[in-house]
C-alpha positions in Angstrom: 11.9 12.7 13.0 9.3 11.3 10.6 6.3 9.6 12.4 4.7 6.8 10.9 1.3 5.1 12.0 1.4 1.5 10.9 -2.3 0.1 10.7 -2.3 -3.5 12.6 0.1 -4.8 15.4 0.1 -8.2 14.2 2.2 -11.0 13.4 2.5 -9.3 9.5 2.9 -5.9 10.8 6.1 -6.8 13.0 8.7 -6.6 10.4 7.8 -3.1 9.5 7.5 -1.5 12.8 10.6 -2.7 13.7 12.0 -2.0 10.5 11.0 1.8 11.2 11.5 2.0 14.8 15.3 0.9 13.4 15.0 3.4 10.7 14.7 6.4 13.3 11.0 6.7 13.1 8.0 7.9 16.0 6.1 4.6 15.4 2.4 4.7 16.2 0.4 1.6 15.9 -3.3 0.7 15.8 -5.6 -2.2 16.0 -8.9 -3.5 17.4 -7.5 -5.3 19.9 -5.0 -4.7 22.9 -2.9 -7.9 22.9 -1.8 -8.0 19.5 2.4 -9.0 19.7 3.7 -5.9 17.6 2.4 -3.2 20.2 5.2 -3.8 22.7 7.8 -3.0 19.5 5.7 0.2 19.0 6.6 3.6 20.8 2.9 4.7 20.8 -0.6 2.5 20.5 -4.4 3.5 20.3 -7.3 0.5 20.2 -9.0 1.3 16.8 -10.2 -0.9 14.3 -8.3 0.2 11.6 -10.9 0.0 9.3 -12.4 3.2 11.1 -11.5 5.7 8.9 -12.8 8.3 10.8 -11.4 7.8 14.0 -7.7 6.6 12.0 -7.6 9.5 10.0 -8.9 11.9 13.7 -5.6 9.8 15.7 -3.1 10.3 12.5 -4.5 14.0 12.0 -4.1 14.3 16.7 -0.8 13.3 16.6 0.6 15.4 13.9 1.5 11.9 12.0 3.4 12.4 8.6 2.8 8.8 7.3 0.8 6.0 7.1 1.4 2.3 5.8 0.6 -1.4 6.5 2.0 -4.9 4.7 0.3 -7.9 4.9 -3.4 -6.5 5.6 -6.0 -5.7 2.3 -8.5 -4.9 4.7 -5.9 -1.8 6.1 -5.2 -0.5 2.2 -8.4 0.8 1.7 -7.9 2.9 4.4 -4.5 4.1 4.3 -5.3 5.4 1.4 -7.6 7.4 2.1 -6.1 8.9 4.9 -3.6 9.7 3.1 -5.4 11.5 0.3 -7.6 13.7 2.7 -4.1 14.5 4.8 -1.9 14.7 1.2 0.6 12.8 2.8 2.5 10.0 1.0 0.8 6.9 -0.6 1.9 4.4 -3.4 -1.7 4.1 -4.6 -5.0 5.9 -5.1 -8.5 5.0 -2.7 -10.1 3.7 -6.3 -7.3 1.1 -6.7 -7.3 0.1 -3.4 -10.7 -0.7 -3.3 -10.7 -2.0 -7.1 -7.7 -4.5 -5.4 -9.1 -5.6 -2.1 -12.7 -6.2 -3.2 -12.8 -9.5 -4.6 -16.1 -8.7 -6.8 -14.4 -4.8 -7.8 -11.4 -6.5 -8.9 -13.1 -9.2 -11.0 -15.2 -6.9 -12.9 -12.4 -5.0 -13.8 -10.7 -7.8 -15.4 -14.0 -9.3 -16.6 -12.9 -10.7 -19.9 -8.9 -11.2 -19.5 -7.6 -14.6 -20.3 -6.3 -15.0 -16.8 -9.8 -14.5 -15.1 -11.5 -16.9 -13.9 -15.5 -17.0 -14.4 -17.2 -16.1 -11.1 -20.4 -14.9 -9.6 -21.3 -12.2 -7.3 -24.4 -11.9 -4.9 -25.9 -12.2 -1.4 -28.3 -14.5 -2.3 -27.9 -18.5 -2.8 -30.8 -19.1 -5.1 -30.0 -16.1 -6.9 -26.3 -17.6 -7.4 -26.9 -20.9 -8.3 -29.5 -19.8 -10.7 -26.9 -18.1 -12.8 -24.6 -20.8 -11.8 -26.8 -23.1 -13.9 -25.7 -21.6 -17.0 -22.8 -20.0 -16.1 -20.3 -22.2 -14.1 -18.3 -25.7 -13.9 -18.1 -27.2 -10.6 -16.6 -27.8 -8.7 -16.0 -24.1 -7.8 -14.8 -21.6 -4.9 -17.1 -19.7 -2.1 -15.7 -16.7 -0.8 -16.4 -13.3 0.9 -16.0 -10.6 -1.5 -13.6 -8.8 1.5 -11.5 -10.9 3.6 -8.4 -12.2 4.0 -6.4 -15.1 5.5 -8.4 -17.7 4.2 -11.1 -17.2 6.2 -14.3 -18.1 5.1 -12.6 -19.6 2.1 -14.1 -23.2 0.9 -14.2 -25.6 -2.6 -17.6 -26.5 -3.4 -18.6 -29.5 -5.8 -22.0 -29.2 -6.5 -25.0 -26.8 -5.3 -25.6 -28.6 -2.4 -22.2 -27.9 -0.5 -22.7 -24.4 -2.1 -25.7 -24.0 -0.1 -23.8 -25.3 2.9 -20.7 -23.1 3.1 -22.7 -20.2 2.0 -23.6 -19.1 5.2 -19.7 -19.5 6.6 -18.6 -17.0 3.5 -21.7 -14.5 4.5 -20.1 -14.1 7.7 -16.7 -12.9 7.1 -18.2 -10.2 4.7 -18.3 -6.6 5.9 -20.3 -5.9 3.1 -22.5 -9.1 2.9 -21.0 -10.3 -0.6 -19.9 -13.4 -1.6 -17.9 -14.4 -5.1 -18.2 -18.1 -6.6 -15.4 -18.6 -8.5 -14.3 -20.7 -11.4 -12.1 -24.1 -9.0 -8.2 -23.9 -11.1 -6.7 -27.0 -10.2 -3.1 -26.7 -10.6 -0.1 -25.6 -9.2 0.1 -22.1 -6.9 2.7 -19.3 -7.1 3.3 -16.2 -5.4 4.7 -13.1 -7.3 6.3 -10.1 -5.3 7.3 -7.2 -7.5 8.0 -3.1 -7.4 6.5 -0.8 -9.2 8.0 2.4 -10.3 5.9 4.8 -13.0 4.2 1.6 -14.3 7.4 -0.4 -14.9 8.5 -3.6 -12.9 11.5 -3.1 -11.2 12.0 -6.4 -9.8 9.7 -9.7 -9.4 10.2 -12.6 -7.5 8.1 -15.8 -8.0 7.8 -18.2 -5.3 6.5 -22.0 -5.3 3.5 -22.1 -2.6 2.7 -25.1 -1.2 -0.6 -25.4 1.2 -1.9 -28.2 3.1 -4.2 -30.4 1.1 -6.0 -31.5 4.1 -8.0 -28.4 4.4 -9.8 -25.8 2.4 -9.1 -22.5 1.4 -5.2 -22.5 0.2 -3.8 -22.3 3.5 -0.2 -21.6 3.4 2.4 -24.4 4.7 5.4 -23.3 3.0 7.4 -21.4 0.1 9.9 -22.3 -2.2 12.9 -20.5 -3.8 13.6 -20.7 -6.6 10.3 -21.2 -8.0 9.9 -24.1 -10.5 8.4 -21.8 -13.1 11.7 -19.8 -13.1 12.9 -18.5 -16.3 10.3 -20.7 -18.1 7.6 -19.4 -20.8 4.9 -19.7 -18.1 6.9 -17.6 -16.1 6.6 -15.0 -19.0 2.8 -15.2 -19.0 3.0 -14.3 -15.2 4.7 -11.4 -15.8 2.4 -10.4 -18.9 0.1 -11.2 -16.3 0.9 -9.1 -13.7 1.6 -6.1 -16.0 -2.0 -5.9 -17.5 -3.4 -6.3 -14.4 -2.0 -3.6 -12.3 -2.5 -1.7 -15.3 -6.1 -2.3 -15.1 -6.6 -1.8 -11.1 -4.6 1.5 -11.8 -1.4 0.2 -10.4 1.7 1.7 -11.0 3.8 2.6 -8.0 5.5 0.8 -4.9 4.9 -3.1 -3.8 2.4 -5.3 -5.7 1.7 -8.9 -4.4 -0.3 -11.5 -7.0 -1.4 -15.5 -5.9 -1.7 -16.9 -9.1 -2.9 -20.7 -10.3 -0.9 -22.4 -12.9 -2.7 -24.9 -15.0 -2.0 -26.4 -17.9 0.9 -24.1 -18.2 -1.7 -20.9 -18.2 -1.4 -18.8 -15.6 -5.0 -17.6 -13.7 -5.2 -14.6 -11.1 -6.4 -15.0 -7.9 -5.8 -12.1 -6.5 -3.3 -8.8 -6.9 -3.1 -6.6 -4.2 -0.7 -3.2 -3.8 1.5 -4.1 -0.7 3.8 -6.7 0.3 2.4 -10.1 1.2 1.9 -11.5 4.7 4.0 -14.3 4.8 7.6 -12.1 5.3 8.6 -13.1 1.6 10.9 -10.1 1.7 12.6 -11.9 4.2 13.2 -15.1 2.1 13.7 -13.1 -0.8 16.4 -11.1 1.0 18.2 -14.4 1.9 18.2 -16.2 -1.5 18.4 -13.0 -3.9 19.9 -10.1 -1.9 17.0 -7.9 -2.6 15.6 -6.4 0.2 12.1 -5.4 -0.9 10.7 -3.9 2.8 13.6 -1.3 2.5 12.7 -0.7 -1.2 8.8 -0.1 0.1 9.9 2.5 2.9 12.6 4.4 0.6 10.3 4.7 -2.2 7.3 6.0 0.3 9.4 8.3 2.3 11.4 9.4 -0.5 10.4 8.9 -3.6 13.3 6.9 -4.2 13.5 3.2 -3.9 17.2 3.2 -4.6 17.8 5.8 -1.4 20.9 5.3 -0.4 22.8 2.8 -2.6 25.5 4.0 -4.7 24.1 2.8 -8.0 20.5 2.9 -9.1 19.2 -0.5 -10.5 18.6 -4.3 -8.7 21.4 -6.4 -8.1 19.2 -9.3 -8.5 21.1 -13.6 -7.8 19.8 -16.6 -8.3 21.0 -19.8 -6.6 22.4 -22.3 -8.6 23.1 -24.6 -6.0 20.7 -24.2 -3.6 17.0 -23.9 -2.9 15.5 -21.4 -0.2 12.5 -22.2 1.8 10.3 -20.5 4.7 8.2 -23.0 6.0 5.8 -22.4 8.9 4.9 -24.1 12.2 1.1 -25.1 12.1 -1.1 -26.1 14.9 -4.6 -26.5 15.0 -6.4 -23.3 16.8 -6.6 -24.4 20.9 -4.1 -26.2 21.2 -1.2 -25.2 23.1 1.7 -24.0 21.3 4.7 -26.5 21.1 7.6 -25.8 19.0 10.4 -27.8 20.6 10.3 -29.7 17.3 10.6 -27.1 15.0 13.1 -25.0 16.9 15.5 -28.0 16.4 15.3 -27.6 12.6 18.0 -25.8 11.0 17.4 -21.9 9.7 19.0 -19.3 9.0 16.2 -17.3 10.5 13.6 -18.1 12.7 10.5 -16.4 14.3 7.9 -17.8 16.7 4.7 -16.0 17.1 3.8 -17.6 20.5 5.6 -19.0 23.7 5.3 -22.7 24.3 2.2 -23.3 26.2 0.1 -20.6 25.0 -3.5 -21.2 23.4 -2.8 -20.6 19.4 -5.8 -18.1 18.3 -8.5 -18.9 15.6 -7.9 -17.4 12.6 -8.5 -19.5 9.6 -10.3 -22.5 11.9 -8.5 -25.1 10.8 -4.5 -24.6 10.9 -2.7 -21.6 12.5 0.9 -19.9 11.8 2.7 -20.4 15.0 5.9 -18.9 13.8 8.1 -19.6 10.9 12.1 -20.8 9.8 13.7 -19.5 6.5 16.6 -22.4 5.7 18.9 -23.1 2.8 18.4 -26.5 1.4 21.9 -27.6 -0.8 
């Protein structure tokens, strides 16, 4: 039986461990905390912050642990990368990469130059910042920590004076004490999941993302299927995009998830990552295309073969003609109670909810939480 350890017991992380423990696999799980939802799906748990590489790689190497993987999390790449280098077990990308992708200030650098990049600026000091800011940048622009996720810490800045105000808030979601001011693309957002094999896409979905204006940071209120951008020359550029820049981060095997701004019909990276997305796209994307990228990930990882088990090689790839496929998510502000007798009347034709009515919704980006979400078909 192959064991797996799965870095993060989260909301993200459900899909796969269930996926594996369905699949046959030992399924150990880490995280920093005790009370995260996907430990009861698990068969084994340790409390480690799985960005301990010592003590992950010490557990995985304890327990005899053939495999290692996480969706959803950059923070967890790094790492399972790593681990998996120093134990030569499998691994769709190399620790350089993984860094080069889930470093905000690594991966910009690397693409310093390309078309699609916006202009930024890197440092831990405001003054020092703004000074090259002076020159250098448009506002408004984008504050962020060079190594987060989720939105958090995440703001748009108009002039030097909010800079100086939200600088603090970016600072602290920084392992590293880094933050990037970016180049503000106003325009429309997409999301790109695609598979990798020897450098070549396999398959690529683009998705319409849709956030709530009200608040900053591009926090995520729903998806949309197909995407308005489909089979259209900007949809071309995204791809050209996508291409050059996993060819740059040294990309060239398994899942790759981009969040790109479209404006004036040019595409502009905001970030590429090598894993699938958070948001259980595969899920949507298995509903309105009947391509099932989380099985492609495991067979490709534990295989070598992202066809495993299919009597043809090669995607059997639909697009709806008549209908449009959503997942939208239930929001609520972080404190309140969770209430989703409203959004469980909807219609769906799948639907998960991340916490029982009555339960305190965590903080995670501060201003509005994922309480679960509904995939439905919309003639």
């Amino acid at each position: 039986m192959d064991k797996i350890l799965i870095l993060g017991a989260g909301n993200a992380q459900i899909d796969l461990i269930r996926y594996c423990r369905e699949s046959g696999m030992e399924v150990y799980c880490c995280s920093y905390t005790g009370t995260d939802p996907g430990i009861r799906f698990a068969d084994h748990f340790a409390r480690i912050d799985i960005v301990d590489r010592e003590k992950i790689e010490s557990y995985f190497r304890d327990n005899r642990i053939n495999m290692i993987y996480s969706v959803g999390s950059d923070i967890a790449v790094p790492v399972l990368s790593a681990v998996a280098e120093n134990t030569q077990t499998p691994s769709f990308v190399s620790p350089e990469s993984a860094e080069a992708c889930c470093d905000k200030g690594r991966m910009r650098n690397l693409l310093k130059g390309k078309r699609f990049n916006p202009s930024f600026i890197i440092g831990s000091d405001p003054e020092a910042i703004l000074k090259e800011a002076k020159d250098r940048m448009v506002w408004p622009a984008k504050i962020k920590p060079v190594d987060s996720q989720g939105q958090r810490g995440v703001a748009r800045v108009d002039n030097p004076k909010e800079m100086r105000k939200c600088f603090q808030s970016a600072m602290n979601y920084s392992r590293k004490g880094e933050v990037i001011l970016e180049e503000y693309i106003d325009g429309r957002e997409v999301s790109l999941n695609a598979h990798l094999l020897d450098g070549e896409i396999l398959c690529s979905v683009l998705t319409d993302r849709e956030v709530w204006p009200e608040f900053p940071g591009g926090i995520i209120r729903r998806h949309h299927f197909p995407s308005r951008y489909e089979n259209s020359d900007v949809h071309r550029k995204i791809l050209d995009l996508v291409r050059e820049a996993a060819d740059v981060t040294g990309l060239s095997n398994g899942p790759v998830y981009a969040q790109i701004m479209i404006r004036d019909d040019s595409p502009y990276l905001i970030e590429v990552t090598p894993r699938l997305d958070g948001c259980h796209l595969w899920r949507l994307i298995r509903e309105a295309c009947g391509v099932d990228l989380l099985d492609m990930a495991m067979n490709h990882l534990r295989f070598g073969d992202p066809f495993r088990g299919r009597s043809t090689s090669g995607i059997s790839f639909r697009i709806p003609d008549r209908s449009a496929y959503h997942l939208e998510f239930h929001c609520q502000a972080p404190g309140e109670k969770a209430d989703s007798r409203a959004f469980c009347k909807k219609d769906a034709l799948y639907r998960c909810m991340y916490y029982e009515d009555g339960e305190a919704v965590k903080p995670v980006n501060g201003f509005m939480e994922k309480c679960g979400y509904r995939i439905y078909e919309e003639k």
